[in-house]
ROROLUM-397546 format. One line per 3 residues: number of its first residue (from 0); for each residue x, y, z of C-alpha. Coordinates in Angstrom, 3 decimals. Layout:
BEGIN
NUM	X Y Z | ...
END
This chain:
BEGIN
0	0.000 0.000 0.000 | 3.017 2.471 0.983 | 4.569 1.890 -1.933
3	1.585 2.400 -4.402 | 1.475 5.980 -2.962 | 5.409 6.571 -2.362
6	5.336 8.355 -5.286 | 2.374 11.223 -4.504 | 2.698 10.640 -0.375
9	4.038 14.421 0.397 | 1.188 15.909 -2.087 | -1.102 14.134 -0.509
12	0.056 14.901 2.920 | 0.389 18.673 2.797 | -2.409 19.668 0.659
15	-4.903 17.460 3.045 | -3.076 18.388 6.163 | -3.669 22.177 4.585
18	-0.206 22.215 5.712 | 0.305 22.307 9.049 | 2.252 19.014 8.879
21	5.175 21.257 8.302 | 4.998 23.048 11.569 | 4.086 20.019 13.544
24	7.576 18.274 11.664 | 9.171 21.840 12.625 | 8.143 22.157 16.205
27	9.547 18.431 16.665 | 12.586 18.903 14.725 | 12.998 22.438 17.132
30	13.033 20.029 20.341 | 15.501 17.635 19.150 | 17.555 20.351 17.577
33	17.731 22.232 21.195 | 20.050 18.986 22.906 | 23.345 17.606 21.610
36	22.486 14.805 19.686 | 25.326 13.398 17.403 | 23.151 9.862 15.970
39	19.440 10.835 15.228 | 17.481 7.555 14.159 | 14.395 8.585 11.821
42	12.346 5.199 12.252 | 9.360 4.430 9.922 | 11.059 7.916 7.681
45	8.645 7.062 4.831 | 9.785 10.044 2.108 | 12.216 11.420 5.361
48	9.908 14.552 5.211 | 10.805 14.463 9.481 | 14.684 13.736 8.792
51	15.096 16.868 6.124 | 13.424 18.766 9.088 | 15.086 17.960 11.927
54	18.640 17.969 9.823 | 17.428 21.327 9.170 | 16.670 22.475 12.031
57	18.982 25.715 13.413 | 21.640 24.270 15.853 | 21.421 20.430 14.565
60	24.660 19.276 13.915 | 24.203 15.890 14.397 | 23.971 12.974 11.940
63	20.531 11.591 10.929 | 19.507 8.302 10.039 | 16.623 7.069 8.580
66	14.827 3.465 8.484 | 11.781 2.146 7.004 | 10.928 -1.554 5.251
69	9.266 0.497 2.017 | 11.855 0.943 -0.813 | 9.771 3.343 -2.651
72	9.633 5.807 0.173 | 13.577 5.178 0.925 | 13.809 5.785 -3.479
75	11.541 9.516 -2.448 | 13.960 10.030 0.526 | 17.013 9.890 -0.752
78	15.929 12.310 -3.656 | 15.885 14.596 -0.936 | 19.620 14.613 0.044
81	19.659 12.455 3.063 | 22.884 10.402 2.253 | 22.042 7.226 5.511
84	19.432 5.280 4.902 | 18.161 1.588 6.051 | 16.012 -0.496 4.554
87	14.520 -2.901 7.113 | 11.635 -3.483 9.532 | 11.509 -1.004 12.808
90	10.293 -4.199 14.820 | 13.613 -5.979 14.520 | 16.269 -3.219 13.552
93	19.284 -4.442 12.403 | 21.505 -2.662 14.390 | 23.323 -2.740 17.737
96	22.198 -2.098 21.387 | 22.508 2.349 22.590 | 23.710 2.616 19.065
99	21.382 6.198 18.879 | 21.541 9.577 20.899 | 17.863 10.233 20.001
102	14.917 8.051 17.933 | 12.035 10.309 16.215 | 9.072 8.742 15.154
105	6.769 10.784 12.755 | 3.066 9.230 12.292 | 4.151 5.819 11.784
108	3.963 4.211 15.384 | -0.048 3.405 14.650 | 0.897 1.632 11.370
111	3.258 -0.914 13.370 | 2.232 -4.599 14.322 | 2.875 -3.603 17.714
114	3.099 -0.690 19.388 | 4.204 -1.976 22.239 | 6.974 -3.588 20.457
117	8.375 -0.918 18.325 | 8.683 0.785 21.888 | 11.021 -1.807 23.216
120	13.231 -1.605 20.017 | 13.451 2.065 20.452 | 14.527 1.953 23.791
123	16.884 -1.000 23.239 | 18.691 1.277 20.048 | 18.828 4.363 22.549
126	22.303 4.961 24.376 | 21.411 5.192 28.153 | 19.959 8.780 28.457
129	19.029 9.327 25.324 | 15.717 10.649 24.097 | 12.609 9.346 22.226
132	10.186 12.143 20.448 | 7.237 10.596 18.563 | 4.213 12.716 16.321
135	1.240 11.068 16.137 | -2.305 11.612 15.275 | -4.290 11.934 18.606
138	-7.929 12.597 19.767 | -9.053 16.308 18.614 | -11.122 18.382 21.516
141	-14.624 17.108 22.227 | -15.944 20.394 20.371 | -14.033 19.649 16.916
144	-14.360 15.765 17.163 | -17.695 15.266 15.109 | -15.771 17.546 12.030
147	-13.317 15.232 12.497 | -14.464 12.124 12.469 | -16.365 14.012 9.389
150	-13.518 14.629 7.701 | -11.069 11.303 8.160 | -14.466 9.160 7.175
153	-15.419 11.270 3.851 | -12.918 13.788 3.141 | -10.211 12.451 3.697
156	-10.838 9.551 1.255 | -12.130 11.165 -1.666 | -9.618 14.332 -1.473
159	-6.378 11.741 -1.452 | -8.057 9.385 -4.244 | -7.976 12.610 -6.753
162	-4.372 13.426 -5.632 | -2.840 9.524 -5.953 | -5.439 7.568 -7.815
165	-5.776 5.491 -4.329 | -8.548 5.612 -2.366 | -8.368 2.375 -0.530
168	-5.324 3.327 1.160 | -6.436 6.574 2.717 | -9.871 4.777 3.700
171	-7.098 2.080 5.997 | -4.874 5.576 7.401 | -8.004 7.204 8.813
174	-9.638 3.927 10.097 | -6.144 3.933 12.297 | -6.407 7.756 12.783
177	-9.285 7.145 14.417 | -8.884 3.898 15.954 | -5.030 5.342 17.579
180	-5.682 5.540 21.557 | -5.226 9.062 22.985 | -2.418 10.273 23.995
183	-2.744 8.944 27.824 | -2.502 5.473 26.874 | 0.233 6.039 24.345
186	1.874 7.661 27.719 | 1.119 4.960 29.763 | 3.136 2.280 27.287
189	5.969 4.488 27.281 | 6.434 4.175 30.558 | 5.386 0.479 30.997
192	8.582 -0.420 28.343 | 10.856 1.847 30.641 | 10.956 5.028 29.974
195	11.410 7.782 32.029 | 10.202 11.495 32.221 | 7.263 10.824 29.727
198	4.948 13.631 28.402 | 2.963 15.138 25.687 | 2.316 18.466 24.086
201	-0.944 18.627 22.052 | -0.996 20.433 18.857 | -3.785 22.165 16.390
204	-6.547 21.328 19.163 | -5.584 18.083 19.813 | -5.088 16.460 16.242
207	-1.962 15.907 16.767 | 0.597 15.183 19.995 | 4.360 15.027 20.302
210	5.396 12.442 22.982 | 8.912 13.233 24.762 | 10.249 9.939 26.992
213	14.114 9.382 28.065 | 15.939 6.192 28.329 | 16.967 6.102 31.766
216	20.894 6.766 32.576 | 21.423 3.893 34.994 | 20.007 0.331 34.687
END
């Protein structure tokens, strides 16, 4: 499915986002940007729309990596100009134990087999300390809920089937849109895998959150 709509995924993404997925990207990229992060793992980097950010982002001077089991999307990516990619599965990374500084996640985690599971490979790829930031569709406010619900169910399908010719795979993305617990539970795994000094920031009234957790420094 991901690679049937590698090819218009960004079009699609900002013009039915109206574009406010660049400033959520931005304000995430901002946070990781602000610490001194030398190995930044993109997992799940799709077209690395998150990686360009964040390796743009003023005061990065780190090295970014990105991962994702879609060859397509890595093809998309690496038109982009990010030089370190991976193709494999973010349930079973191919790489070492605290090999990363920092792991961002951008709207993938509710696509995975196992939430739960992609959590524990994040924290088993983080060096001791180091930080997890994931942006993820959440639960809008109670007032703008019925629009939305509106607007993943109808919209959303018919807008992105006149942008990639595929309407069957935007129908899937906002059944898990809207089936993606809020951001409390999403919280409440975090912690439960072992992180420490979890929380969230809501965004655009809710639609979206940015979760922040920390590997802990001593185990």
């Amino acid at each position: 499915m991901f690679a049937d709509i590698a090819r218009h995924y960004d079009a699609a993404n900002h013009v039915l986002s109206l574009g406010l997925d660049f400033l959520w990207r931005d304000h995430l990229a901002c946070k990781i940007a602000a610490g001194p992060h030398r190995l930044v793992l993109d997992m799940a980097c799709g077209t690395a729309d998150l990686s360009r950010a964040v390796r743009g982002a003023p005061g990065f001077g780190g090295t970014i990596v990105g991962v994702d089991f879609c060859a397509p999307m890595l093809h998309a990516a690496r038109r982009k100009g990010i030089p370190l990619l991976v193709a494999a599965d973010c349930l079973r990374l191919p790489l070492p134990d605290g090999l990363a500084d920092a792991v961002v996640l951008g709207f993938g985690i509710r696509n995975f087999e196992s939430v739960e599971a992609s959590l524990r490979e994040m924290r088993r790829v983080l060096k001791p300390g180091g930080r997890v930031l994931i942006l993820e569709f959440s639960q809008p406010r109670r007032w703008l809920a019925p629009f939305y619900r509106f607007y993943l169910r109808f919209f959303l399908p018919s807008a992105a089937w006149l942008i990639t010719g595929n309407r069957k795979a935007y129908e899937y993305l906002g059944v898990t849109i809207r089936k993606f617990p809020g951001p409390e539970m999403l919280g409440s795994l975090m912690k439960k895998v072992g992180f420490r000094n979890c929380r969230y920031s809501l965004l655009s009234c809710g639609i979206v959150a940015i979760h922040d957790g920390q590997r802990p420094e001593a185990e």
